[in-house]
C-alpha positions as YAML, in Angstrom:
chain: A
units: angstrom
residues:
- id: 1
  name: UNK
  ca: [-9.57, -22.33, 78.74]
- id: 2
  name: UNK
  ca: [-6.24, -23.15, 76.42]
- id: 3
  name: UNK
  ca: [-3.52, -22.36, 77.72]
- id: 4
  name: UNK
  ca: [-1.69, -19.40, 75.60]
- id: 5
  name: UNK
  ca: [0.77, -20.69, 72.99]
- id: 6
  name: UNK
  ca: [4.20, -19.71, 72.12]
- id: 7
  name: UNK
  ca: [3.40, -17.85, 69.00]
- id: 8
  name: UNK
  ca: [0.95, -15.59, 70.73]
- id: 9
  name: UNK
  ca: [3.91, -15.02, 73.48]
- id: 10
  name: UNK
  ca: [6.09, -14.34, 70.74]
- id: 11
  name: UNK
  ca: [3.09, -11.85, 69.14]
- id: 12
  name: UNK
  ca: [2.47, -10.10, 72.55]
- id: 13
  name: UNK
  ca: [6.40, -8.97, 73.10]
- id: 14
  name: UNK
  ca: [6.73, -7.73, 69.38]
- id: 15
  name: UNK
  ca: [3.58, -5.45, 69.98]
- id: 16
  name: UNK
  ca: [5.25, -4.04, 73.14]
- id: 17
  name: UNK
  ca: [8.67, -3.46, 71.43]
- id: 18
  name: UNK
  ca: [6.72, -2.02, 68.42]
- id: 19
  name: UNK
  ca: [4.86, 0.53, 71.03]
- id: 20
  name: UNK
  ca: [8.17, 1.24, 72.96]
- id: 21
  name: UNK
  ca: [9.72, 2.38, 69.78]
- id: 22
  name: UNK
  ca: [6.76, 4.47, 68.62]
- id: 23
  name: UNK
  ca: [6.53, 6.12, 71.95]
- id: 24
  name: UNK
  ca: [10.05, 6.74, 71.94]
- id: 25
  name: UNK
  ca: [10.03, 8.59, 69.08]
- id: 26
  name: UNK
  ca: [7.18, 10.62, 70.05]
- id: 27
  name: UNK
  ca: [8.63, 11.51, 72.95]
- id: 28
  name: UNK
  ca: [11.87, 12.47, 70.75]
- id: 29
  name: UNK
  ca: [9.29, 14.39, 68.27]
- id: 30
  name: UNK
  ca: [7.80, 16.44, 70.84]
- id: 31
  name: UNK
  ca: [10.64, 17.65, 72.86]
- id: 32
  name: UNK
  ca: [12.57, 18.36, 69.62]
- id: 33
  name: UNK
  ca: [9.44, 20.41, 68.31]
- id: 34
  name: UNK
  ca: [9.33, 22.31, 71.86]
- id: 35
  name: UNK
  ca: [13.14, 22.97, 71.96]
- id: 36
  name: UNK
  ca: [13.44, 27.12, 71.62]
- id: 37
  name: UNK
  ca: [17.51, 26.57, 70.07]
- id: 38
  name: UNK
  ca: [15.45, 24.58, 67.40]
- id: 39
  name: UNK
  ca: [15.63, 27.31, 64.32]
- id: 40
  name: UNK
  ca: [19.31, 27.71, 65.54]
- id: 41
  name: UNK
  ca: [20.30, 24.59, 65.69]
- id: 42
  name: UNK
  ca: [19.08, 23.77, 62.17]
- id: 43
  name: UNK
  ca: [20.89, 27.30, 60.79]
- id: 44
  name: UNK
  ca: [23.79, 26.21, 62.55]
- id: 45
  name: UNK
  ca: [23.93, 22.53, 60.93]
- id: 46
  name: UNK
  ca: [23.08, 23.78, 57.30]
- id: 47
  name: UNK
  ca: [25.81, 26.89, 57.89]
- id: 48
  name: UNK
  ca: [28.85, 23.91, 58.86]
- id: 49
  name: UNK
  ca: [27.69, 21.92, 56.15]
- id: 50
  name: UNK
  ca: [28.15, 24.92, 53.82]
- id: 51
  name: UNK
  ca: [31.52, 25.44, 55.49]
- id: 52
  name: UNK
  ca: [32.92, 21.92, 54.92]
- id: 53
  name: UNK
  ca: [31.75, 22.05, 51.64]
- id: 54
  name: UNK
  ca: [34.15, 24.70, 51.02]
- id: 55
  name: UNK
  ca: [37.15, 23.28, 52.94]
- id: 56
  name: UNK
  ca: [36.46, 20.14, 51.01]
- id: 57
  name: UNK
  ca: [35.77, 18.21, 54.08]
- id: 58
  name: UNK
  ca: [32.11, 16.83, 54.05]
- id: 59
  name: UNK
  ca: [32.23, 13.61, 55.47]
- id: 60
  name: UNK
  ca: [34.05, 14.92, 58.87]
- id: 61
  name: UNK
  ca: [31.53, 14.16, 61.78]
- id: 62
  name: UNK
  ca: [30.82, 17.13, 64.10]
- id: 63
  name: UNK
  ca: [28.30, 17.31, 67.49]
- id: 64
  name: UNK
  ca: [25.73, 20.21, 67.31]
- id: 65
  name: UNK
  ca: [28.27, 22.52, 69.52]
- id: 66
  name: UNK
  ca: [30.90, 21.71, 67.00]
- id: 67
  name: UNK
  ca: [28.31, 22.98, 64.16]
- id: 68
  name: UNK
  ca: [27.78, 26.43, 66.06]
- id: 69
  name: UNK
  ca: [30.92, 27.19, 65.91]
- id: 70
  name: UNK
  ca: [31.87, 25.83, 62.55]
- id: 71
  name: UNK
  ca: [29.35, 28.69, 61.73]
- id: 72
  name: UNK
  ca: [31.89, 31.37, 62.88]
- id: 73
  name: UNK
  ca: [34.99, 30.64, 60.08]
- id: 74
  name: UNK
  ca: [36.04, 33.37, 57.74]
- id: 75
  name: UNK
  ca: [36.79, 32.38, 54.20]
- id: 76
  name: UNK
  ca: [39.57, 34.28, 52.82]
- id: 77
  name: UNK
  ca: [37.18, 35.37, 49.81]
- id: 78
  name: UNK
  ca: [34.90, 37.31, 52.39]
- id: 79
  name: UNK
  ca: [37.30, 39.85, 53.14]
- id: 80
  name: UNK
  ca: [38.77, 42.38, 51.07]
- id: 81
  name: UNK
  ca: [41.32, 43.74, 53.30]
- id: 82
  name: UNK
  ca: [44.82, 42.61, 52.63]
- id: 83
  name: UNK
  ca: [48.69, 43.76, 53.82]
- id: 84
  name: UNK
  ca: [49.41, 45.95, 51.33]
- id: 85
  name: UNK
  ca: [46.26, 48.10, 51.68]
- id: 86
  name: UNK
  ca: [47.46, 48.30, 55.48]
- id: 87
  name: UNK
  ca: [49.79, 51.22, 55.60]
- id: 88
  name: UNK
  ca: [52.73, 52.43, 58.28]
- id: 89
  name: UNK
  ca: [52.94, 49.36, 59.92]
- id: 90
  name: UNK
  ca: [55.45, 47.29, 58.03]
- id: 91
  name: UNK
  ca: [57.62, 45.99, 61.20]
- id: 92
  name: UNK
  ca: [54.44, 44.79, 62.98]
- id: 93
  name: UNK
  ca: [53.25, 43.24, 59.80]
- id: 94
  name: UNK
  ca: [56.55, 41.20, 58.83]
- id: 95
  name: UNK
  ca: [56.44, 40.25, 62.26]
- id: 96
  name: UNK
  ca: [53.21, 38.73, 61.70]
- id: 97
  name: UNK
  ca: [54.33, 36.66, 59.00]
- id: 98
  name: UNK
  ca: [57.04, 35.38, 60.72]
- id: 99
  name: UNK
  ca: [55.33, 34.63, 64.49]
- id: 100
  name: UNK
  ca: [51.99, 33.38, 62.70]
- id: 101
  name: UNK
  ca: [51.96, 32.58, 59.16]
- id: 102
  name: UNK
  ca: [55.16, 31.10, 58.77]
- id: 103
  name: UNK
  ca: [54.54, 28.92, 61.51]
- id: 104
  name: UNK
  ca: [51.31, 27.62, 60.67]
- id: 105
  name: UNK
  ca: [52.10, 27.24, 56.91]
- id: 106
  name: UNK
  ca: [55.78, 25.70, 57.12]
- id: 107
  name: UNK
  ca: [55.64, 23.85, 59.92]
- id: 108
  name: UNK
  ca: [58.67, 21.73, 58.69]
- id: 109
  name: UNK
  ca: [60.77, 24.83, 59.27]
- id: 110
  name: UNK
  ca: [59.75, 24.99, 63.40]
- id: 111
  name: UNK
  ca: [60.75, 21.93, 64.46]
- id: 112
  name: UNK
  ca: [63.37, 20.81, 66.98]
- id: 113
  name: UNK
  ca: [63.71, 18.32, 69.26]
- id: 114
  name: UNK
  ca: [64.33, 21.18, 72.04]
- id: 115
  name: UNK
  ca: [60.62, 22.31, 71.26]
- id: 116
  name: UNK
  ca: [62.13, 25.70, 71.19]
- id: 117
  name: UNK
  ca: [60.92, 26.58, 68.12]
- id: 118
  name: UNK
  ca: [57.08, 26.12, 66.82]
- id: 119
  name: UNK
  ca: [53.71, 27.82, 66.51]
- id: 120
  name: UNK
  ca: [53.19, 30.35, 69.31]
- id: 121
  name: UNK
  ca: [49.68, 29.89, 71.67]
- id: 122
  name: UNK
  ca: [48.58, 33.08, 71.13]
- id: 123
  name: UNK
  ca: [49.29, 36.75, 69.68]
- id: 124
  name: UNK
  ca: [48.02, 40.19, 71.40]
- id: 125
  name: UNK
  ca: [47.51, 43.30, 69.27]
- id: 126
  name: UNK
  ca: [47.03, 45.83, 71.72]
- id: 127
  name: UNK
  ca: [47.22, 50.06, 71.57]
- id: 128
  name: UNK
  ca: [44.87, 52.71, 70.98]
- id: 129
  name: UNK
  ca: [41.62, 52.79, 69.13]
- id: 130
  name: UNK
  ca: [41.24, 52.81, 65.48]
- id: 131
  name: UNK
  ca: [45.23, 52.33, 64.79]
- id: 132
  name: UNK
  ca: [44.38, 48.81, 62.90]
- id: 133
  name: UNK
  ca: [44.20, 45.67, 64.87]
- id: 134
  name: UNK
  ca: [40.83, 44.61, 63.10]
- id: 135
  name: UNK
  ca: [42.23, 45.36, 59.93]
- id: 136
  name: UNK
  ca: [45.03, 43.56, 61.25]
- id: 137
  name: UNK
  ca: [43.21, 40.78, 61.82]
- id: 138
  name: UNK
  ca: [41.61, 40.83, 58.75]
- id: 139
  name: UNK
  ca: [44.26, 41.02, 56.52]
- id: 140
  name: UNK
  ca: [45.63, 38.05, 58.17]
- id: 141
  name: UNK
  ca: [42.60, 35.85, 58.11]
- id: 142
  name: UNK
  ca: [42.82, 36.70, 54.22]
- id: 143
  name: UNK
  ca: [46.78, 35.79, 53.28]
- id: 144
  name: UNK
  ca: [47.68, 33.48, 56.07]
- id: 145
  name: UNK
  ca: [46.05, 30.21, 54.32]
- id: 146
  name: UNK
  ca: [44.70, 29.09, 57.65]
- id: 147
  name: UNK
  ca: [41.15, 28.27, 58.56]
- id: 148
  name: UNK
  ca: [40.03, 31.62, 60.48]
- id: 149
  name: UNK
  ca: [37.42, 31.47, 63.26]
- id: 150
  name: UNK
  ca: [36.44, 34.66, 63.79]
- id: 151
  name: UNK
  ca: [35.01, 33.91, 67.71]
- id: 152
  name: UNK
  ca: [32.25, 36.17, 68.92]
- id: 153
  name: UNK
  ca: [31.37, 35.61, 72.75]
- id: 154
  name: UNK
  ca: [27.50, 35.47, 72.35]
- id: 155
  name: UNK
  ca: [28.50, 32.33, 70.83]
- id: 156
  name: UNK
  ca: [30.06, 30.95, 73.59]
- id: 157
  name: UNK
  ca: [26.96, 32.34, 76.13]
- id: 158
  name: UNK
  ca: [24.04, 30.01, 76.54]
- id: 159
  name: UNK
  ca: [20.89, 30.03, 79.30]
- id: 160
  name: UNK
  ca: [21.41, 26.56, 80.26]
- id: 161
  name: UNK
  ca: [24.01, 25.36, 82.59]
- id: 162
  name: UNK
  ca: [26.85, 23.83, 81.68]
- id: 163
  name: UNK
  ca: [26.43, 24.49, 77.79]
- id: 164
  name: UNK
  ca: [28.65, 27.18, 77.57]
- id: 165
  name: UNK
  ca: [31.36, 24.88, 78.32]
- id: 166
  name: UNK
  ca: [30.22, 22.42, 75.77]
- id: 167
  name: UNK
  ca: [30.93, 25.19, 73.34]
- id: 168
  name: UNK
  ca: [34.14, 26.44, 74.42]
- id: 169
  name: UNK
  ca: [35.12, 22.89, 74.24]
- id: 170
  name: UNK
  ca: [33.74, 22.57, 71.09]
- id: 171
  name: UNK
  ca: [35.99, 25.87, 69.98]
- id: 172
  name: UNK
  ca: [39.59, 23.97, 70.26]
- id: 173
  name: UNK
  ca: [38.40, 20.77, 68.99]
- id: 174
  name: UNK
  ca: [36.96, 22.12, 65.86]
- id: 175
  name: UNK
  ca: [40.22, 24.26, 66.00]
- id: 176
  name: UNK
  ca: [41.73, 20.52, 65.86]
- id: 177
  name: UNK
  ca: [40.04, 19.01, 63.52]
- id: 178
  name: UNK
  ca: [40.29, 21.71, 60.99]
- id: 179
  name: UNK
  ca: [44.26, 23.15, 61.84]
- id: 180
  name: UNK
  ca: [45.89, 24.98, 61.00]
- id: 181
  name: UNK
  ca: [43.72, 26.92, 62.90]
- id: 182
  name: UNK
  ca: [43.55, 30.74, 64.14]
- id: 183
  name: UNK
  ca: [41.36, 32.02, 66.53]
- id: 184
  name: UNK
  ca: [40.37, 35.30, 66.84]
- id: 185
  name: UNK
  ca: [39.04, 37.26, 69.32]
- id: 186
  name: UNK
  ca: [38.46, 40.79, 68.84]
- id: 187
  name: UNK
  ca: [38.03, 43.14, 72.45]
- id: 188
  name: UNK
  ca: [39.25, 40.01, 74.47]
- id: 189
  name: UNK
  ca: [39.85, 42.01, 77.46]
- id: 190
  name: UNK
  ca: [35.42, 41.22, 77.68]
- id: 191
  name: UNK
  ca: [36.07, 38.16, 77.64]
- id: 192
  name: UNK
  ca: [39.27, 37.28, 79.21]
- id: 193
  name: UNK
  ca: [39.18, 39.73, 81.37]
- id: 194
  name: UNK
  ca: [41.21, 39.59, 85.33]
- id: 195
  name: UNK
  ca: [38.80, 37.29, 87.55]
- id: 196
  name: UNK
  ca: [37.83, 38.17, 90.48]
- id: 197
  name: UNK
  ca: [35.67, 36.33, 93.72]
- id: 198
  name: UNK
  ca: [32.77, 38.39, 92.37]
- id: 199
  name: UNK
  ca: [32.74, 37.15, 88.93]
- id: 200
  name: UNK
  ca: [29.16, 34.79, 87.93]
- id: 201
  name: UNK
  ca: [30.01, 31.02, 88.46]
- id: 202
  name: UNK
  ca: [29.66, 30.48, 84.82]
- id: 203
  name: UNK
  ca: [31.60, 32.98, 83.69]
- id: 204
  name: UNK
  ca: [34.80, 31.72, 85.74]
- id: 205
  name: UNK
  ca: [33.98, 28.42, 84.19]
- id: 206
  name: UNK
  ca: [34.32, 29.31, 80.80]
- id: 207
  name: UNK
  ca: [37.50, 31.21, 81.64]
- id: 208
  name: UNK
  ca: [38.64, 28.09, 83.81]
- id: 209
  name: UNK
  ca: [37.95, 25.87, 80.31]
- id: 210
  name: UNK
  ca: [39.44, 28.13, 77.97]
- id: 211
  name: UNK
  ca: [42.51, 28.30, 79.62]
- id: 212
  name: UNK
  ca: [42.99, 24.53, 80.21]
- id: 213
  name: UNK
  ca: [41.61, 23.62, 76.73]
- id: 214
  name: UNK
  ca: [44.21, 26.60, 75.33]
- id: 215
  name: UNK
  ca: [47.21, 25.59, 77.02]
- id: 216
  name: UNK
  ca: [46.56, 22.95, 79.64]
- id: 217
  name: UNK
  ca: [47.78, 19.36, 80.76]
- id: 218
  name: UNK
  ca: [46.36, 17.64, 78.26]
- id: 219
  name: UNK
  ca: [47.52, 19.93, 75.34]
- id: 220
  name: UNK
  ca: [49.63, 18.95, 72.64]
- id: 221
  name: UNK
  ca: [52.60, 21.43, 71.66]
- id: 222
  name: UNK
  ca: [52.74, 19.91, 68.41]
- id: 223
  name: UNK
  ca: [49.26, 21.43, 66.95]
- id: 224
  name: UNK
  ca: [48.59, 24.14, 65.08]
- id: 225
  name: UNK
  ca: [46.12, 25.77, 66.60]
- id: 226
  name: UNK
  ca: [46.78, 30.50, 67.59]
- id: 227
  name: UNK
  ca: [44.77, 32.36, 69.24]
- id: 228
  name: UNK
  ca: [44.46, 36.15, 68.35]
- id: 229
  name: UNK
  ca: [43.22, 38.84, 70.48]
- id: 230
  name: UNK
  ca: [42.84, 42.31, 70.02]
- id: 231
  name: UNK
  ca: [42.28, 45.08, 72.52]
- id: 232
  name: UNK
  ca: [42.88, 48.56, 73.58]
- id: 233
  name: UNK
  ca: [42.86, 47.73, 77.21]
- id: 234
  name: UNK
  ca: [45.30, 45.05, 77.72]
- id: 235
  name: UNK
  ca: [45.97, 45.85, 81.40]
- id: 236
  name: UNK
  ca: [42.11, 44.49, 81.74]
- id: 237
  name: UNK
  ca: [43.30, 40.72, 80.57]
- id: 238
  name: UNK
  ca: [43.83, 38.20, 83.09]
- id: 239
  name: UNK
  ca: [47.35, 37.36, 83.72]
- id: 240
  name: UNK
  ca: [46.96, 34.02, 83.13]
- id: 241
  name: UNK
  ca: [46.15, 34.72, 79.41]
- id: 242
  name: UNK
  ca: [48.81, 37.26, 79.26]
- id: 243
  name: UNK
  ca: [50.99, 34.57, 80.05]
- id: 244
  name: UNK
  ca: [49.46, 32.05, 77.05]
- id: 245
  name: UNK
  ca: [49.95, 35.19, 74.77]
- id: 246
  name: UNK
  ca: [54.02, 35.56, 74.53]
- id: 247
  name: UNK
  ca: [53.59, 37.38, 71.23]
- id: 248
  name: UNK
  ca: [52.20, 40.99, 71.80]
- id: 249
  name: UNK
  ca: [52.45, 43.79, 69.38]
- id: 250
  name: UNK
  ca: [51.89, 48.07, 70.26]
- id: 251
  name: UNK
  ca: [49.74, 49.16, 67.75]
- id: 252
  name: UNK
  ca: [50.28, 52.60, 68.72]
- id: 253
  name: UNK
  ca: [49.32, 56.22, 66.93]
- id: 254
  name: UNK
  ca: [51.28, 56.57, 63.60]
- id: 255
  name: UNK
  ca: [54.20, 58.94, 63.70]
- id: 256
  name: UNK
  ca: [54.65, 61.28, 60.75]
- id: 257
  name: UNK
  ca: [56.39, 58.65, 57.48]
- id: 258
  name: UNK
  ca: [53.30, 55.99, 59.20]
- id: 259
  name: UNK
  ca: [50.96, 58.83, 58.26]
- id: 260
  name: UNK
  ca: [52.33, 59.65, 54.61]
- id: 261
  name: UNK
  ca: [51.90, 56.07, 54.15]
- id: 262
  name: UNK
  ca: [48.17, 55.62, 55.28]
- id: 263
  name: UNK
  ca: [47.32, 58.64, 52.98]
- id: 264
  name: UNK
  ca: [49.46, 57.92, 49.81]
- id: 265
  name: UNK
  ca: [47.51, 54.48, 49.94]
- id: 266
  name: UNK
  ca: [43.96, 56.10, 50.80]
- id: 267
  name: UNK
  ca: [44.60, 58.70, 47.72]
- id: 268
  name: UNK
  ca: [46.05, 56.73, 45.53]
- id: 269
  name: UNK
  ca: [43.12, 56.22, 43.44]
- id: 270
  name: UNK
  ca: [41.37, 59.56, 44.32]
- id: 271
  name: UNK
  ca: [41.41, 62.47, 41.91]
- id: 272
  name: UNK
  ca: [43.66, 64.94, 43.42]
- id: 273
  name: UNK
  ca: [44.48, 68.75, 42.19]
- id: 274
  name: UNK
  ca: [48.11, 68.89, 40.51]
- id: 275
  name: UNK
  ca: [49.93, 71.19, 43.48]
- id: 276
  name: UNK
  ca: [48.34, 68.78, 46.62]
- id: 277
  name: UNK
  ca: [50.71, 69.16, 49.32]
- id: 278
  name: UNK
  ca: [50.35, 66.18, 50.50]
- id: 279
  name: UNK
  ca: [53.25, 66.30, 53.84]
- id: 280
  name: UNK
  ca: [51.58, 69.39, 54.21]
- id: 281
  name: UNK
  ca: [48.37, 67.47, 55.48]
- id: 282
  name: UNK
  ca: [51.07, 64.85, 56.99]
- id: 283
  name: UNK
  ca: [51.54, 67.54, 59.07]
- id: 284
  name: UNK
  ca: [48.55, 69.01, 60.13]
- id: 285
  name: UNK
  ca: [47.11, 65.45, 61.15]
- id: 286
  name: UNK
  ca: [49.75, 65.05, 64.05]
- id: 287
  name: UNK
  ca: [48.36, 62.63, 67.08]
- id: 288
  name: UNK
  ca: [45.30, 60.96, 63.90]
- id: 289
  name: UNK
  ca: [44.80, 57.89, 64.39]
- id: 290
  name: UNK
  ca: [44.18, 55.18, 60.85]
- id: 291
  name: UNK
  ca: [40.92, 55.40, 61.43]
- id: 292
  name: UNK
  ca: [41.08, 59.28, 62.08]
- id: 293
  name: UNK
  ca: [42.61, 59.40, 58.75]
- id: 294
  name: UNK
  ca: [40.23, 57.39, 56.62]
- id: 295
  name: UNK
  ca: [37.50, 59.43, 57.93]
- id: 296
  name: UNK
  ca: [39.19, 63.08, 57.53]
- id: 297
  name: UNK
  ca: [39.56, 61.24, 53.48]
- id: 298
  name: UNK
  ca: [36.43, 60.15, 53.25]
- id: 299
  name: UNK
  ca: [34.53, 64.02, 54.60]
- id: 300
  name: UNK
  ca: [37.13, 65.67, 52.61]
- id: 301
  name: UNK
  ca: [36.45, 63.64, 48.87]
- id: 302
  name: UNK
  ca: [32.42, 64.84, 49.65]
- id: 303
  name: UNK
  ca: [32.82, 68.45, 49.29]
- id: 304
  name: UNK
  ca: [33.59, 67.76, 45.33]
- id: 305
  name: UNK
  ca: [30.38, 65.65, 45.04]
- id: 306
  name: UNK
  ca: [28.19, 67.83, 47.49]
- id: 307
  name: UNK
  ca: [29.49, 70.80, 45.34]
- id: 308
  name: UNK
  ca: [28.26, 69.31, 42.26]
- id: 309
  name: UNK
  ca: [25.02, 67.96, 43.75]
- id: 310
  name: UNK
  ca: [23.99, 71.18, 44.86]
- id: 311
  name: UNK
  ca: [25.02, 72.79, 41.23]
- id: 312
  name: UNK
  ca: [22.58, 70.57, 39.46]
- id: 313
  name: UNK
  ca: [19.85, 70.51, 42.43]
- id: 314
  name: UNK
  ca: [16.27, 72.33, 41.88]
- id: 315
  name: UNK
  ca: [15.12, 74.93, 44.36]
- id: 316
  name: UNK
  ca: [13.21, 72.11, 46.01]
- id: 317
  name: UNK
  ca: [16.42, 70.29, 46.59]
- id: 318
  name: UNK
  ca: [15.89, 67.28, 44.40]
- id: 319
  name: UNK
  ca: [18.40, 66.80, 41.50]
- id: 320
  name: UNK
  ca: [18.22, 67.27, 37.76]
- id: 321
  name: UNK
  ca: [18.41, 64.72, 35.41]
- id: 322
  name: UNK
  ca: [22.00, 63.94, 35.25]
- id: 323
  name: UNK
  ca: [23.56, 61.93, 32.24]
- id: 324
  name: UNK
  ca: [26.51, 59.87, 33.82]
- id: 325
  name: UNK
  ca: [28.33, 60.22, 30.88]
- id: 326
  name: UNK
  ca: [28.67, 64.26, 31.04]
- id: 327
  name: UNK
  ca: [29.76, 64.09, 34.76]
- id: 328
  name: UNK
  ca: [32.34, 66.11, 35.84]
- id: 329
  name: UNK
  ca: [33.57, 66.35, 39.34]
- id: 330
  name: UNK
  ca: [36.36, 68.61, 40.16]
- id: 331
  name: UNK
  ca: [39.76, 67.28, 41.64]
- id: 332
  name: UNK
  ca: [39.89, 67.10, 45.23]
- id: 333
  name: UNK
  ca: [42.24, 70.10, 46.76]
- id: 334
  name: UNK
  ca: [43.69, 70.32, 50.28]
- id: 335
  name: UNK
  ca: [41.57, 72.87, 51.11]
- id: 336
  name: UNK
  ca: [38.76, 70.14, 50.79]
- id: 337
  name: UNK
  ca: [39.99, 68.93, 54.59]
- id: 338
  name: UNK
  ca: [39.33, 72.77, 55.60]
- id: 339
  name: UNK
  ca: [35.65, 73.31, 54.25]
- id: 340
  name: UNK
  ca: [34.10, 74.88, 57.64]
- id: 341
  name: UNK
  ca: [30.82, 73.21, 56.52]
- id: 342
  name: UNK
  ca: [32.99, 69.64, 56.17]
- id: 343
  name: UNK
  ca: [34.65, 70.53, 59.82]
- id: 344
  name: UNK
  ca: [36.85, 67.71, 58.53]
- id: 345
  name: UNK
  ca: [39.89, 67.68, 60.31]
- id: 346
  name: UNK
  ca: [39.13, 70.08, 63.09]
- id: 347
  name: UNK
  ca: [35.90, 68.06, 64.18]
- id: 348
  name: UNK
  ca: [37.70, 65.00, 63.54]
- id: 349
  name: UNK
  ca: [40.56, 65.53, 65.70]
- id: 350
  name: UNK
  ca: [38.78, 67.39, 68.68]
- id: 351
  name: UNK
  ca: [36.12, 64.43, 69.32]
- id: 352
  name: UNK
  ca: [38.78, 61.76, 68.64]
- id: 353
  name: UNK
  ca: [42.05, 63.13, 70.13]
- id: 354
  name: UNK
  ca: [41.30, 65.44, 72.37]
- id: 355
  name: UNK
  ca: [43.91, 67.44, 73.84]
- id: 356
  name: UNK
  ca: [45.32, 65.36, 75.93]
- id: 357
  name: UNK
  ca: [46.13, 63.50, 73.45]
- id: 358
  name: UNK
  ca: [45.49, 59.39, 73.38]
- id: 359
  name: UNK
  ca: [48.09, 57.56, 75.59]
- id: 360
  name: UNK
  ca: [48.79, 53.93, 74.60]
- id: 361
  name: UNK
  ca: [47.95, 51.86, 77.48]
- id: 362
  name: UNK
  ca: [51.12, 49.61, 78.51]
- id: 363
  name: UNK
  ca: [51.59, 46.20, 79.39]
- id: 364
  name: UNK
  ca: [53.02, 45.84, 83.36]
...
């Protein structure tokens, strides 16, 4: 028998190579076609490539935990809140531009070689319910110019070990890449909230790599990178983030001139009799809260509208043929917010403020 030649040596290790590589990408094929993230995965990578589309940034290289959360920024366009439709809180919202906007916009005009001055590590709105931080928030994810990540924490959960982590990693160095950067987080105290020995192992992780990754020994003073949380249980936050949020703000219940202000903007556009006593209803919403008031607006700009509804409605209840161009809806009157059928500001004020009245909680 010959013995075997070179050539056929050469022959026999290109087959094996050639069947390493084909069962190394059936391997590869399978386990990607059994992974259950799959779907999101995919949504995730075509979402970030939409994203850096629009911030003009397509050929910056992310990991898949990067993409995820690339999948959580706000585009100014998307929201249609803005400061001036934000009424009675004028100190809280200069303040804003000066702690947050400023900062991250002119960062020429924070620098020292103290390191006294420059962009804060965080900002806490904090005080009752419905008294504006989210439209807070939103108003400054709109006119601040910075990229917005608007953080939800079922992002940052995962079944698998360890890949929670990943993603709160992933949070600060897309926040890099991408700066200036805010972060917000809306009910942080959920989150962020005081550990304690009986907390789940993961869960103190992802607090333990938030807070490193946030302000840590490896940060860098110099970036440009806020987070922005918003609660109405503050004294539920960990100290330790307390401490990474200097900048805190008491979003508390408006006081009578916040109130005019919040309805002269809400009724500014609204059809209103010619005698509307308008510090009249100032007055009679004592202790409302913004939201309060946009609701009380909203049942009390109905009773024109259900009025005319049921004037043109049949005995079965359905309406008559209406032509839009013959419509004519009465003015709203302030006796619209007393309509016992509306229950506007009564109902409004005994289910939201009850008599007690709602006490802003207070940092210790």
């Amino acid at each position: 028998m010959p013995p075997p030649t070179a050539k056929k040596y050469a022959f026999d290790v290109v087959v094996f190579a050639i069947s390493q590589v084909a069962l190394y990408y059936a391997v590869k094929y399978v386990l990607s076609s059994l992974d259950p993230m799959k779907d999101k995965k995919k949504e995730a990578k075509a979402k970030s490539e939409q994203v850096l589309g629009k911030l003009g940034r397509k050929n910056m290289k992310l990991n898949e935990y990067e993409e995820v959360i690339l999948s959580e920024v706000i585009f100014p366009e998307e929201i249609s809140i803005n400061f001036k439709q934000i009424g009675g809180l004028d100190p809280i919202i200069q303040s804003l531009r000066e702690s947050v906007i400023y900062p991250l916009t002119y960062p020429h005009l924070f620098t020292s070689p103290s390191g006294l001055l420059g962009v804060s590590k965080g900002v806490l709105l904090h005080g009752p319910p419905g008294c504006g931080k989210t439209m807070l928030a939103k108003a400054l994810a709109r006119e601040s110019g910075a990229t917005f990540i608007n953080l939800h924490v079922s992002t940052l959960t995962d079944k698998w070990f360890g890949e929670s982590n990943k993603l709160v990693s992933a949070v600060f160095s897309v926040a890099k890449k991408l700066e200036p950067c805010i972060i917000f987080i809306d009910e942080i105290d959920a989150f962020l909230r005081e550990r304690r020995s009986s907390d789940h192992e993961v869960t103190g992780m992802m607090k333990a790599e938030f807070m490193s990754l946030w302000d840590g020994l490896t940060t860098d003073d110099s970036v440009r990178i806020i987070v922005l949380g918003a609660t109405n249980r503050p004294n539920d936050i960990d100290y330790a983030i307390l401490r990474r949020m200097p900048k805190r703000f008491a979003i508390s219940l408006p006081n009578e001139e916040q109130r005019k202000n919040i309805l002269d903007i809400m009724l500014q556009d609204q059809h209103l009799e010619n005698n509307f006593d308008i510090d009249k209803l100032v007055a009679k919403t004592a202790n409302f809260s913004g939201s309060d008031l946009k609701e009380a607006c909203r049942n009390a700009a109905m009773i024109p509208i259900r009025e005319y509804m049921r004037s043109h409605s049949t005995s079965d209840g359905d309406l008559t043929d209406i032509d839009p161009d013959k419509v004519n809806i009465r003015p709203m009157r302030f006796s619209d917010f007393f309509v016992p059928e509306g229950s506007v500001l009564q109902s409004t004020k005994n289910t939201v403020t009850s008599p007690g009245e709602v006490e802003q909680e207070q940092l210790d």
